[in-house]
C-alpha positions in Angstrom: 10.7 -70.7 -25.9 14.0 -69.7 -23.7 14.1 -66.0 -23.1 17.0 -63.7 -21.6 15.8 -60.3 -19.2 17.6 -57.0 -19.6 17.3 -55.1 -16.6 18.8 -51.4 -16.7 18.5 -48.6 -14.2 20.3 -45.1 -14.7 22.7 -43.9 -12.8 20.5 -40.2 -13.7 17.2 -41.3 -12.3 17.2 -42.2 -8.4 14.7 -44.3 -6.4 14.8 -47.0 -9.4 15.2 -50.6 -8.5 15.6 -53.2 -11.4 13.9 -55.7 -9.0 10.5 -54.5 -9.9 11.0 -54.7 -13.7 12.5 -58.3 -13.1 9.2 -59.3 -11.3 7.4 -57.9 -13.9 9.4 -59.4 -16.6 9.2 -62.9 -14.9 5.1 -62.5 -14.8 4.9 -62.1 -18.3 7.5 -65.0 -19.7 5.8 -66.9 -17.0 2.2 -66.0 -18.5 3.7 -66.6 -22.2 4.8 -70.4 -21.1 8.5 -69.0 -21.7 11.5 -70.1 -19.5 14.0 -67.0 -18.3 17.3 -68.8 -19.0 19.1 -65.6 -18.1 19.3 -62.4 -16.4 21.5 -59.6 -17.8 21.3 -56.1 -15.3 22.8 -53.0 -15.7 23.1 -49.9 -14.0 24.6 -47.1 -16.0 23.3 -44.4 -18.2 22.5 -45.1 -21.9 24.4 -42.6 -23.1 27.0 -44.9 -24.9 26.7 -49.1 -25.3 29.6 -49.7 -23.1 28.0 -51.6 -20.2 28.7 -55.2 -19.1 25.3 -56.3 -19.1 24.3 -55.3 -22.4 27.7 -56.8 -24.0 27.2 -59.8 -22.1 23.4 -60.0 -23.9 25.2 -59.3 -27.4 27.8 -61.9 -26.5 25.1 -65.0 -25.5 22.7 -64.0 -28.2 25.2 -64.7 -30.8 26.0 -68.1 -29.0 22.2 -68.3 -29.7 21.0 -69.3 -25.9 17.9 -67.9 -25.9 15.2 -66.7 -28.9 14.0 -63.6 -27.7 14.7 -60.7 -25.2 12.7 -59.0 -23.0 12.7 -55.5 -21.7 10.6 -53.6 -19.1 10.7 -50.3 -21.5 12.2 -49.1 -24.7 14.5 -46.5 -22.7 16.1 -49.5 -20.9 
């Protein structure tokens, strides 16, 4: 199954680094037999959808290029 990371920090919270949710992220597609066939990242507050990663995700998941997203939290 090809799967696409979103990786989001806010600009509000300091000290977060989306490199630790992308190892963690990796792990488990890794552990599912998945292959991450992209890497969206954003760091911006989620007040409002206007961020280039998440448009980016919208954009290649209507070209259908992967089957499923994953996300280190709900919040992201």
């Amino acid at each position: 199954m090809k799967c696409a990371l979103y990786l989001r920090v806010s600009t509000d919270d300091k000290g977060q680094d989306p490199l630790n949710q992308e190892l963690q992220l990796v792990e488990f597609a890794g552990r599912a037999g998945w292959e991450v066939v992209a890497i969206y990242r954003d760091e911006a507050s989620a007040k409002n959808g206007d961020r280039k990663g998440f448009k980016a995700l919208f954009a290649d998941a209507a070209k259908h290029r992967f089957d499923v997203v994953l996300f280190w939290s709900l919040d992201r």
